[in-house]
TILONU-385250 format. One record per residue (C-alpha): residue number from 1; residue in three letters; z, x, y. Coordinates in pm, 1 decimal, decimal comma. Example, Ala and Ser with C-alpha at 12.3 -4.5 7.8 and 13.67 -1.06 7.14 Angstrom:
BEGIN
+------+------+----------+----------+----------+
: resi : resn :       pz :       px :       py :
+------+------+----------+----------+----------+
:    1 :  ALA :    780,0 :   1230,0 :   -450,0 :
:    2 :  SER :    714,0 :   1367,0 :   -106,0 :
+------+------+----------+----------+----------+
This chain:
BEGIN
+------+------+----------+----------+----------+
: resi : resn :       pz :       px :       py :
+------+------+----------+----------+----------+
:    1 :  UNK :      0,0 :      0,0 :      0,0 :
:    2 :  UNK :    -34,1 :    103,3 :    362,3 :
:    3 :  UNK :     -3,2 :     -7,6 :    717,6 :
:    4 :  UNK :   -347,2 :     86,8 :    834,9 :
:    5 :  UNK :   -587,7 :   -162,3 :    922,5 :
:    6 :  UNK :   -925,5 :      9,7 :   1013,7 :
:    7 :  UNK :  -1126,4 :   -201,8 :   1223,6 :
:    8 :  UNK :  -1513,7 :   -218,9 :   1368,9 :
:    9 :  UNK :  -1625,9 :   -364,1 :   1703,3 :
:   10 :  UNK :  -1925,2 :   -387,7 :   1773,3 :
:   11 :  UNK :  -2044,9 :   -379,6 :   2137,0 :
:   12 :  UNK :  -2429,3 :   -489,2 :   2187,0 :
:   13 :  UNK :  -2665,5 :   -700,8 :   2377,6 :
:   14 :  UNK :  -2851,3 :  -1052,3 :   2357,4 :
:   15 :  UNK :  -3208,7 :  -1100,5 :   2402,5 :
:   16 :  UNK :  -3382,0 :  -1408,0 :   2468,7 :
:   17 :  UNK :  -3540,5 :  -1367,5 :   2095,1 :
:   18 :  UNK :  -3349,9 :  -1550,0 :   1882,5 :
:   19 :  UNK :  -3490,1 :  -1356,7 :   1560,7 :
:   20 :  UNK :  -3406,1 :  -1000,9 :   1697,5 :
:   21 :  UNK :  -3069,7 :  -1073,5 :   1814,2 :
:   22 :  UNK :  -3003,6 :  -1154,1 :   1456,2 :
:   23 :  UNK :  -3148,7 :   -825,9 :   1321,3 :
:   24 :  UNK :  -3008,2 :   -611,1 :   1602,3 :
:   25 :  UNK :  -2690,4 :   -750,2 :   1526,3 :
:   26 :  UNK :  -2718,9 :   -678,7 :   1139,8 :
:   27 :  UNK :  -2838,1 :   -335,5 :   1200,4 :
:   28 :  UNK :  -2523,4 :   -274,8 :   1445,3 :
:   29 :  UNK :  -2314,3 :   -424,4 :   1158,7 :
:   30 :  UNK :  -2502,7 :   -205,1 :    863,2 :
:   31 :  UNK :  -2387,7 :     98,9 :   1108,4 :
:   32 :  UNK :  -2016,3 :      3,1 :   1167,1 :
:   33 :  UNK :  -2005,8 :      2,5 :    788,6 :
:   34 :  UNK :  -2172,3 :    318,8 :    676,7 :
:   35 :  UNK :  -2094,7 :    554,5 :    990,9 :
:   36 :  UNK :  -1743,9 :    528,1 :    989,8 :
:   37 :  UNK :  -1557,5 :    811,1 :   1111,0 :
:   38 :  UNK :  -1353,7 :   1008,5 :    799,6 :
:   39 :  UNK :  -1560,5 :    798,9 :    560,5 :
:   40 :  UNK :  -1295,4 :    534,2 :    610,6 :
:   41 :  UNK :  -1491,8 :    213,7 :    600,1 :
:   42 :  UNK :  -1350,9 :    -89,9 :    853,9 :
:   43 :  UNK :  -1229,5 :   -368,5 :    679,0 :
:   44 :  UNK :  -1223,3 :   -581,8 :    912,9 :
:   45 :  UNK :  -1584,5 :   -636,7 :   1159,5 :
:   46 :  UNK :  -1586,0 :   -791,1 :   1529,9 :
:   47 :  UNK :  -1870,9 :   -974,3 :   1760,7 :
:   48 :  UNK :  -1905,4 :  -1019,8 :   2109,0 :
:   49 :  UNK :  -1908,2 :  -1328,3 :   2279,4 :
:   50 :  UNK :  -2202,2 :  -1505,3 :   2259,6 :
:   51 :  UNK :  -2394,3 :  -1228,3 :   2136,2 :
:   52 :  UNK :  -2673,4 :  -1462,5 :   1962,0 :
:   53 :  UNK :  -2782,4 :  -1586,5 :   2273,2 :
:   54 :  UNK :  -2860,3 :  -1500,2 :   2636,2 :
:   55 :  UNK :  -2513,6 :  -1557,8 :   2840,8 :
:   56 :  UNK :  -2663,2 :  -1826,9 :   3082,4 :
:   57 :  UNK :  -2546,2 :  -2198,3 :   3083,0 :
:   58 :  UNK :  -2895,0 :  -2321,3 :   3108,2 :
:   59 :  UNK :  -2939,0 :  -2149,9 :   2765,4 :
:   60 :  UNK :  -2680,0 :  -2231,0 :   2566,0 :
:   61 :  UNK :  -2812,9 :  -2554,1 :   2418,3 :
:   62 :  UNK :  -3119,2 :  -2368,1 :   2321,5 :
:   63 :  UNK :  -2995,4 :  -2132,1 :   2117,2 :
:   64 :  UNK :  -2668,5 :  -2314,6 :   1972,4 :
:   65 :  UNK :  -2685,1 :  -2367,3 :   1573,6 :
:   66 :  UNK :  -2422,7 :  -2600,9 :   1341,5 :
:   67 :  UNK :  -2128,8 :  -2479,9 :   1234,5 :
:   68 :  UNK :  -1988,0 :  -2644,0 :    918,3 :
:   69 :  UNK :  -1639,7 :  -2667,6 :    866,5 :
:   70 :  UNK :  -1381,1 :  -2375,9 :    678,3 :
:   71 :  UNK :  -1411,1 :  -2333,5 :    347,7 :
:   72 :  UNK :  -1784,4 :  -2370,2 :    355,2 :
:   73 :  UNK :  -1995,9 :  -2077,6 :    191,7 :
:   74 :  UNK :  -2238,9 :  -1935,5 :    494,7 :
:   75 :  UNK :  -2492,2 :  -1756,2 :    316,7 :
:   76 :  UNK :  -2705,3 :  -2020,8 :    294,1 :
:   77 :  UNK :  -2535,2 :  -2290,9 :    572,7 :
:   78 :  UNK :  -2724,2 :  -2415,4 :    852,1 :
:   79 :  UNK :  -2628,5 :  -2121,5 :   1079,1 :
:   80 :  UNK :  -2922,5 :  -1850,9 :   1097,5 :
:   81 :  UNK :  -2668,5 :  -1653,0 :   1300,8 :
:   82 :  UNK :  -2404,1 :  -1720,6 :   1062,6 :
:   83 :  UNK :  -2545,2 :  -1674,1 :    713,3 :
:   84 :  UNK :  -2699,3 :  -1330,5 :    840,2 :
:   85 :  UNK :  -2317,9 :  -1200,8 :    927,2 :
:   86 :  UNK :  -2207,4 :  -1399,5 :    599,7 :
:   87 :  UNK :  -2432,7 :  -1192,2 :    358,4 :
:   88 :  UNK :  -2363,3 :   -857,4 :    530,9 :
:   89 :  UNK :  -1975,9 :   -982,9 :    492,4 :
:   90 :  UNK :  -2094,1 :  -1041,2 :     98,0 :
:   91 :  UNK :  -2279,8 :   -731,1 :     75,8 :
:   92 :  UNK :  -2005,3 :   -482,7 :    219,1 :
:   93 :  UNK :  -1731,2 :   -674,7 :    118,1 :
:   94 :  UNK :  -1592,5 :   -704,7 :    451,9 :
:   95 :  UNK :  -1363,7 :   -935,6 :    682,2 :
:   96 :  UNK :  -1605,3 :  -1048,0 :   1022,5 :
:   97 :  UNK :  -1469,5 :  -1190,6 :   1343,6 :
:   98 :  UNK :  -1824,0 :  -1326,0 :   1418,5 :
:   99 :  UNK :  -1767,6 :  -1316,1 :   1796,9 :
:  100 :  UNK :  -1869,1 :  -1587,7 :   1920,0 :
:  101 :  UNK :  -2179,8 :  -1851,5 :   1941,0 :
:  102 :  UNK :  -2284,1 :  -2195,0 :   2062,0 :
:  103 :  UNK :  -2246,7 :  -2468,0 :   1815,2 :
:  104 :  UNK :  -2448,3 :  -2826,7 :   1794,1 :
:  105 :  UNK :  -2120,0 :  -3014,4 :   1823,1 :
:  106 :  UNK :  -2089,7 :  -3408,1 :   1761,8 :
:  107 :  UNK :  -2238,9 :  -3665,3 :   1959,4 :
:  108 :  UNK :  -2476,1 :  -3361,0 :   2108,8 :
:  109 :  UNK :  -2167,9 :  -3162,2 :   2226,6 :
:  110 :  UNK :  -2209,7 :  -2789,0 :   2263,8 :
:  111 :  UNK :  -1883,6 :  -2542,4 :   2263,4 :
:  112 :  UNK :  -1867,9 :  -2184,9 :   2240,6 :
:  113 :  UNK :  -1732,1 :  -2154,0 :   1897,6 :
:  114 :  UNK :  -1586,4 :  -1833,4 :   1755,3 :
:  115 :  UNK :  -1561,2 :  -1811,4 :   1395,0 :
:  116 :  UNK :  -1414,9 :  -1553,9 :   1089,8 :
:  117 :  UNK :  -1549,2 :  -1508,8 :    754,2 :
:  118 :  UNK :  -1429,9 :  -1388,1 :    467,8 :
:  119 :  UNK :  -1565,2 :  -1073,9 :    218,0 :
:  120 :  UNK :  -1712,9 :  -1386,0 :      9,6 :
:  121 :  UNK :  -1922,6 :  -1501,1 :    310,6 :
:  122 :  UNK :  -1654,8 :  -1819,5 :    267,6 :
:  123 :  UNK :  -1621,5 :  -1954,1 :    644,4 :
:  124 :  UNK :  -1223,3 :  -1910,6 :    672,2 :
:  125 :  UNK :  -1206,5 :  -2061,2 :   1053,6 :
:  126 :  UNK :  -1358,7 :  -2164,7 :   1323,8 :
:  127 :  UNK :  -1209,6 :  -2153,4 :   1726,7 :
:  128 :  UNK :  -1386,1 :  -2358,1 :   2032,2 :
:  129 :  UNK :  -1333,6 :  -2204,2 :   2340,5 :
:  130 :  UNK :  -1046,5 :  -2404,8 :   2502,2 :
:  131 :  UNK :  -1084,4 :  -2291,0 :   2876,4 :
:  132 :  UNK :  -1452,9 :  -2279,6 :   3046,2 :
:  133 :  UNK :  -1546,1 :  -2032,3 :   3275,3 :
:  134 :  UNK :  -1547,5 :  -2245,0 :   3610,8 :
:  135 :  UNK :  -1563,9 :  -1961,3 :   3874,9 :
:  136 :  UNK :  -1682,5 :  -1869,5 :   4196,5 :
:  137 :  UNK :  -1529,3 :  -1546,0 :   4341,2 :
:  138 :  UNK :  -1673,1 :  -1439,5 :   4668,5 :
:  139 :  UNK :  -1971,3 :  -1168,3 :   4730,2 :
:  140 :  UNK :  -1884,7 :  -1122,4 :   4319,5 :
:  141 :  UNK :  -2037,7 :  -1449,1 :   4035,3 :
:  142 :  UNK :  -2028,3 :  -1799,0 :   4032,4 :
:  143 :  UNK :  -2059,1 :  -1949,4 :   3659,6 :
:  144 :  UNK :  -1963,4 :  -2265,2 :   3540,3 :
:  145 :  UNK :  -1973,9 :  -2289,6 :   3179,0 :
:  146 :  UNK :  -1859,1 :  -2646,3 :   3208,6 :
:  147 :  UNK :  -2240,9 :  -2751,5 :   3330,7 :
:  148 :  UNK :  -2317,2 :  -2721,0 :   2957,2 :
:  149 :  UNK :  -2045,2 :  -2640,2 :   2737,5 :
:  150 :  UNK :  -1761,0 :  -2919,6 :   2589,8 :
:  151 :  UNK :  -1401,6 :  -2719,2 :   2578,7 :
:  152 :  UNK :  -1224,6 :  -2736,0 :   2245,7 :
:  153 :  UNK :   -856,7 :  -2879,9 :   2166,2 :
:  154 :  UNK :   -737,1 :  -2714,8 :   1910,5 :
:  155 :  UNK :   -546,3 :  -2374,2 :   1828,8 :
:  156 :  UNK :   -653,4 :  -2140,1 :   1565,6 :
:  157 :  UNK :   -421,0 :  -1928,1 :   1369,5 :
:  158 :  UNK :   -499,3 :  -1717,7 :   1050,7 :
:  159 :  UNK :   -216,7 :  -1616,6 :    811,5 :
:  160 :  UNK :   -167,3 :  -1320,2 :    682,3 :
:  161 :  UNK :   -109,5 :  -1334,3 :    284,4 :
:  162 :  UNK :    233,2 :  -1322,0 :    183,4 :
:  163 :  UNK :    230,7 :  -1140,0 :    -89,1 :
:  164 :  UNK :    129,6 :   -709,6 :    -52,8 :
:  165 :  UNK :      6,5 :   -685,5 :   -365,2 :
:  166 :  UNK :   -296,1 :   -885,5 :   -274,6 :
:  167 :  UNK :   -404,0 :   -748,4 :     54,3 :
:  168 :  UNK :   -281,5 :   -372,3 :    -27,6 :
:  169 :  UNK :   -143,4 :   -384,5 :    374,4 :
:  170 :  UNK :    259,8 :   -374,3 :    439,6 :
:  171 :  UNK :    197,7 :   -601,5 :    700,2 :
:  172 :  UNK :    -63,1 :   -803,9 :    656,9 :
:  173 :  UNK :   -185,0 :   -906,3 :   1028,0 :
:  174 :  UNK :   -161,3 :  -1308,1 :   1165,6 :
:  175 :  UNK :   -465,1 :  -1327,5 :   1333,9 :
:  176 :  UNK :   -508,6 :  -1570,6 :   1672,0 :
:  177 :  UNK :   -829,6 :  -1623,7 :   1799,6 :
:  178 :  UNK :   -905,1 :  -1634,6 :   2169,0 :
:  179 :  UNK :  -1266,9 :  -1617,3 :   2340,4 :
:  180 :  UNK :  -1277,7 :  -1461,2 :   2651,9 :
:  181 :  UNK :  -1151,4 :  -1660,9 :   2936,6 :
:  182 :  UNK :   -825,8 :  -1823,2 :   2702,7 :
:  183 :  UNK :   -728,1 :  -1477,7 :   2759,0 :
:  184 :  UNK :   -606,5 :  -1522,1 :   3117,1 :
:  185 :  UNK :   -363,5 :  -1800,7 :   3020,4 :
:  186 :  UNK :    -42,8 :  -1609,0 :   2888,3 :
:  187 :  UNK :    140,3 :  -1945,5 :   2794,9 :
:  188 :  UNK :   -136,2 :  -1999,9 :   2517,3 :
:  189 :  UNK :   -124,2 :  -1615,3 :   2315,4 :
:  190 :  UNK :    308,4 :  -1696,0 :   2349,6 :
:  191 :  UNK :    296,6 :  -2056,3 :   2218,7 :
:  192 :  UNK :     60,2 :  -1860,2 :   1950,4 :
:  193 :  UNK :    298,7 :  -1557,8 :   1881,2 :
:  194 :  UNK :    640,5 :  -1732,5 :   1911,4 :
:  195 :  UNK :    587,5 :  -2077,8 :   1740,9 :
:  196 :  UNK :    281,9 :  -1972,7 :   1500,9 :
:  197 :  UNK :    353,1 :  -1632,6 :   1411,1 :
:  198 :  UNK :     60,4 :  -1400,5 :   1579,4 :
:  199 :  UNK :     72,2 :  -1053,3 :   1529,8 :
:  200 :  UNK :   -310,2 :  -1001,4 :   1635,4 :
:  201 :  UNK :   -559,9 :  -1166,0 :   1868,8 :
:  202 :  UNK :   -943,1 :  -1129,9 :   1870,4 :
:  203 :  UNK :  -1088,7 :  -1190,9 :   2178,8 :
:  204 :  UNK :  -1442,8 :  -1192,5 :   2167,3 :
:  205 :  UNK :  -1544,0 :  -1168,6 :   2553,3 :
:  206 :  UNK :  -1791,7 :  -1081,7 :   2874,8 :
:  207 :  UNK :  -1579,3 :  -1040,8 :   3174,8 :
:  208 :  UNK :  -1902,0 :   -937,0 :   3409,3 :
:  209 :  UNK :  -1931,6 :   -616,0 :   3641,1 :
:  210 :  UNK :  -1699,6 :   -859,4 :   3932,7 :
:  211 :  UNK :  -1411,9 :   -946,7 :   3683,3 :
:  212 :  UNK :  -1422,6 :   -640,7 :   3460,3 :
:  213 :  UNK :  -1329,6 :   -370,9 :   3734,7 :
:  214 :  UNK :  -1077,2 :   -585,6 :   3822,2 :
:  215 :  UNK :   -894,0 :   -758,0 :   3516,4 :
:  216 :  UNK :  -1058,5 :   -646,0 :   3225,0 :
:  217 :  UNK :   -807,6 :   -330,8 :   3136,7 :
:  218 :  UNK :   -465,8 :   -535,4 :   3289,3 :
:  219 :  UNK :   -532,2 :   -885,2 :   3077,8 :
:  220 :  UNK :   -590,3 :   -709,8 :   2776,9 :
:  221 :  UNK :   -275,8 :   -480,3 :   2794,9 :
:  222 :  UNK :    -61,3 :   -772,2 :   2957,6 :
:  223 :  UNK :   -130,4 :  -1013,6 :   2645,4 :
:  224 :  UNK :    -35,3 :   -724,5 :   2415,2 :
:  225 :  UNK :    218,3 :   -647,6 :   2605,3 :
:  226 :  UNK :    396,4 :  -1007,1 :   2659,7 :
:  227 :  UNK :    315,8 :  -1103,0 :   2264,1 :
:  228 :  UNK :    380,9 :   -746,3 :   2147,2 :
:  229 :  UNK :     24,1 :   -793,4 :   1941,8 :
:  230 :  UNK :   -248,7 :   -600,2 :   1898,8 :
:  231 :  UNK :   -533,2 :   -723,9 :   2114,5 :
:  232 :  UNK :   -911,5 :   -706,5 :   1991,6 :
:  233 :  UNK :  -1102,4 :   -702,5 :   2315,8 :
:  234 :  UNK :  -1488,6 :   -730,6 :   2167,2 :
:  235 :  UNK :  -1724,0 :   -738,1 :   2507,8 :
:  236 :  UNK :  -2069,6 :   -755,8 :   2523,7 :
:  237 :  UNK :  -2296,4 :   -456,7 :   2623,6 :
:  238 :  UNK :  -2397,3 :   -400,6 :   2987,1 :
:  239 :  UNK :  -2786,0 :   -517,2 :   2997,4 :
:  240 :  UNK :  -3037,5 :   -283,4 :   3109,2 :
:  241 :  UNK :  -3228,2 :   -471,4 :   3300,7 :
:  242 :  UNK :  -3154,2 :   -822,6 :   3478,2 :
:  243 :  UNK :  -2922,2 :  -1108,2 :   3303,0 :
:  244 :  UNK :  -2578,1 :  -1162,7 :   3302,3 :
:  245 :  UNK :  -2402,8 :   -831,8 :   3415,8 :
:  246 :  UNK :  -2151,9 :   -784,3 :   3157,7 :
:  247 :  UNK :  -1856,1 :   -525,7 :   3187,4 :
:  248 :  UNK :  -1857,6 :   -363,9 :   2797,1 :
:  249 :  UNK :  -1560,9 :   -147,9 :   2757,8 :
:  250 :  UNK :  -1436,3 :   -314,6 :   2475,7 :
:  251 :  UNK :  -1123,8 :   -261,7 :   2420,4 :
:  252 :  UNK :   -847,3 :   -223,8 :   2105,1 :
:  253 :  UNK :   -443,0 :   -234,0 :   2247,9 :
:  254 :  UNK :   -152,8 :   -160,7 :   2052,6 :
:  255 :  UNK :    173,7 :   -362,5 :   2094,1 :
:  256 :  UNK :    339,4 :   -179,4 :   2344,7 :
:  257 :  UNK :     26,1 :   -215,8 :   2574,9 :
:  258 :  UNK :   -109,8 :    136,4 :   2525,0 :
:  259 :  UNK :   -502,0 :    178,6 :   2502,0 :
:  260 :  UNK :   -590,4 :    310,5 :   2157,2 :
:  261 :  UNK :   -975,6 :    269,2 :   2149,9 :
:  262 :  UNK :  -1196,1 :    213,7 :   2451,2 :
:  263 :  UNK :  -1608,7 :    183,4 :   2453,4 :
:  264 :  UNK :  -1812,9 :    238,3 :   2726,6 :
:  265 :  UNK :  -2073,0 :     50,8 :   2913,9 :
:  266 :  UNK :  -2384,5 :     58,5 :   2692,1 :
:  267 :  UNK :  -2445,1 :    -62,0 :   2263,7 :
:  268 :  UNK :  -2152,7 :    116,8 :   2027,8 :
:  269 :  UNK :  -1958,3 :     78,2 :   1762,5 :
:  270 :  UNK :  -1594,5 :    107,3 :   1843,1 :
:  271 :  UNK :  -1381,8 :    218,6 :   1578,6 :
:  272 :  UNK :   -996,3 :    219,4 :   1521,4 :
:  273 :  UNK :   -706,2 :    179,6 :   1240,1 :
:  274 :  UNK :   -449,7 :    -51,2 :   1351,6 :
:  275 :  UNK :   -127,9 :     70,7 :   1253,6 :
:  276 :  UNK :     76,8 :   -253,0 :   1191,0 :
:  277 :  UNK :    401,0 :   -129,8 :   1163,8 :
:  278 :  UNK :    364,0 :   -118,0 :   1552,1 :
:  279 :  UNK :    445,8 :   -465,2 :   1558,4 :
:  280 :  UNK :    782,1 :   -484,6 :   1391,9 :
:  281 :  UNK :    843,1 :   -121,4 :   1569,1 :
:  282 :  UNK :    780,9 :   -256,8 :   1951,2 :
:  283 :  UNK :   1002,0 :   -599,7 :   1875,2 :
:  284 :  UNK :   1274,8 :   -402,3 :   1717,2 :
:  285 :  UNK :   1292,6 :   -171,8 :   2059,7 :
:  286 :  UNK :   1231,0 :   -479,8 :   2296,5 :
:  287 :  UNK :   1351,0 :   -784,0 :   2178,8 :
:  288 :  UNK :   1186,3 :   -992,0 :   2428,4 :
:  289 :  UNK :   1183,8 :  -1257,3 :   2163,9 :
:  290 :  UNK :   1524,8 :  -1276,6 :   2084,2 :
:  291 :  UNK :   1626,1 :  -1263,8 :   2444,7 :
:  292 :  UNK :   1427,1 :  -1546,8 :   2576,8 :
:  293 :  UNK :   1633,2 :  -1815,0 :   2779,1 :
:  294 :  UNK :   1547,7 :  -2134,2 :   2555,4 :
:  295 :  UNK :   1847,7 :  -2311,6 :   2789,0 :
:  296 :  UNK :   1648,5 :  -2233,3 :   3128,3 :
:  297 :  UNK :   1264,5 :  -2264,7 :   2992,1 :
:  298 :  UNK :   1090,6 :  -2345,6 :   2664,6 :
:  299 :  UNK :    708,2 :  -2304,4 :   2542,6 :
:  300 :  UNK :    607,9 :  -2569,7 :   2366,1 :
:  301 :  UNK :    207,9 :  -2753,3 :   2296,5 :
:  302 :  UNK :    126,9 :  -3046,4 :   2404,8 :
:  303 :  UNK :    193,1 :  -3344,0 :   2181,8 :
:  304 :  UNK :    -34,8 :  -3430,3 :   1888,8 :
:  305 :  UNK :   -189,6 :  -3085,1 :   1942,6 :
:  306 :  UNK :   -362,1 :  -2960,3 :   1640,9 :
:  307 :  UNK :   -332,0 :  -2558,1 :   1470,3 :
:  308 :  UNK :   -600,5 :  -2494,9 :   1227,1 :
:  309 :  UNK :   -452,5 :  -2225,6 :   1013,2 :
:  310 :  UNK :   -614,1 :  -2054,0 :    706,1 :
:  311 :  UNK :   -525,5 :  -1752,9 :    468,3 :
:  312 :  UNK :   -679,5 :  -1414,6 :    599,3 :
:  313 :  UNK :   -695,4 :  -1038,3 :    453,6 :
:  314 :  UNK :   -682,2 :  -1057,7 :    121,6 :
:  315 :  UNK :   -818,5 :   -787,5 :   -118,6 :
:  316 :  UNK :   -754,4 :   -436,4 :   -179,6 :
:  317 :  UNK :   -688,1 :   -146,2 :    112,5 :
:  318 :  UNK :   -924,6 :     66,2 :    246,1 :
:  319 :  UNK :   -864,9 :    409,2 :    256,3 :
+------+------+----------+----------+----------+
């Protein structure tokens, strides 16, 4: 057994070909796998936000594809996007936080939907984005994802297996899933961590070349730092030429906030073990929650809200 949990993200572009998204995507994937540093192969694979599909709300309903529900095999689902990550998943015998996409919802709905799949190319969980991008920020962007996009309801918390013998990992992680702009709202990663257990968050993302410089590095070490997680920060890749302007630097944080993996601007693979122990080590040293004041404030979700919660890491560890 061991406490490492090597991990991939990938960092890359969309085009406004459907088709070669797909492949470049696979071919980024195929790399993360096979040109691991120290031969140690990730076991767990991450996506950008949207990374099927230009980054444009006048293009989301043109690219968005159905998303069945967990537990359904991908490799041959209605998802083009999907079944491509679900075979390499097969293939490689890898975890894959498949960033994030847009989904043909009900009643002609589209969300941005992030989703995880299993070594099996099994869907284990799907996340729609709960808070849409409505800004407008001065001499910097104005995006509203809301002139296309449906926000989801629910949380989405995967469960780490409870026994060691079947994931080979100490600690096997509890995995919350965030896209992007949920990021900003620190009540929702502690309702996660305290009430529902999270001791990692993937945030697939593209804060843009106004938001990055200014938020991108704080967020992402303020959420690991008030859950004492690790945060998986998965942006896309900085265009070359005109489109959305996104910031890249994805990003992997440790518990106590500390950078441990950064990418730059352009397409990489960012690679990095997780060392869970971190976890148990940061809450041991500051309690923060043990200490809260439940007789001044509480954290609690809304009534009737709804946590889809699945099984995750299971299998043998790498290394």
């Amino acid at each position: 057994m061991c406490s490492a949990l090597p991990v991939a993200l990938v960092q890359l572009c969309a085009t406004e070909d459907a088709a070669l998204n797909r492949s470049q995507a696979e071919a980024w994937l195929e790399r993360a796998v096979l040109e691991a540093p120290g031969g140690v192969r990730p076991r767990l694979l991450m996506l950008p936000e949207v990374w099927n599909a230009p980054y444009a709300v006048d293009r989301f309903a043109a690219f968005a594809e159905p998303i069945p529900q967990p537990g359904a095999d991908l490799t041959h689902g209605p998802s083009p996007s999907l079944a491509m990550v679900a075979s390499l998943a097969r293939r490689h015998g890898v975890a894959v936080i498949a960033g994030s996409i847009p989904e043909q919802g009900e009643a002609g709905r589209i969300y941005n939907t992030a989703t995880v799949v299993d070594p099996r190319g099994v869907l284990l969980a799907k996340h729609r984005k709960l808070h849409l991008f409505d800004v407008d920020v001065p001499g910097g962007i104005c995006f509203r994802e809301s002139d296309s996009l449906t926000a989801g309801e629910d949380l989405t918390v995967l469960s780490g297996s409870s026994d060691p013998l079947r994931t080979g990992l100490q600690e096997p992680p509890n995995l919350g899933l965030l896209i992007c702009y949920d990021i900003r709202f620190p009540e929702l990663a502690l309702l996660m961590q305290q009430r529902h257990g999270c001791t990692l968050f993937a945030c697939p993302a593209a804060f843009n070349t106004t938001t990055g410089p200014r938020h991108w590095h704080l967020v992402m070490r303020a959420r690991a730092i008030d859950t004492q997680c690790f945060v998986l920060a998965c942006s896309s890749a900085r265009p070359q030429g005109g489109g959305y302007p996104s910031y890249g630097h994805s990003l992997v944080v440790d518990p106590w906030g500390t950078v441990i993996a950064e990418a730059g601007e352009g397409e990489q693979v960012l690679h990095a073990q997780l060392d869970l122990s971190q976890v148990a080590l940061a809450r041991q040293a500051i309690p923060t929650g043990n200490q809260r004041r439940q007789d001044v404030y509480r954290l609690s979700g809304a009534p009737g809200l709804s946590v889809h919660e699945a099984a995750f890491m299971k299998g043998d560890c790498a290394g």
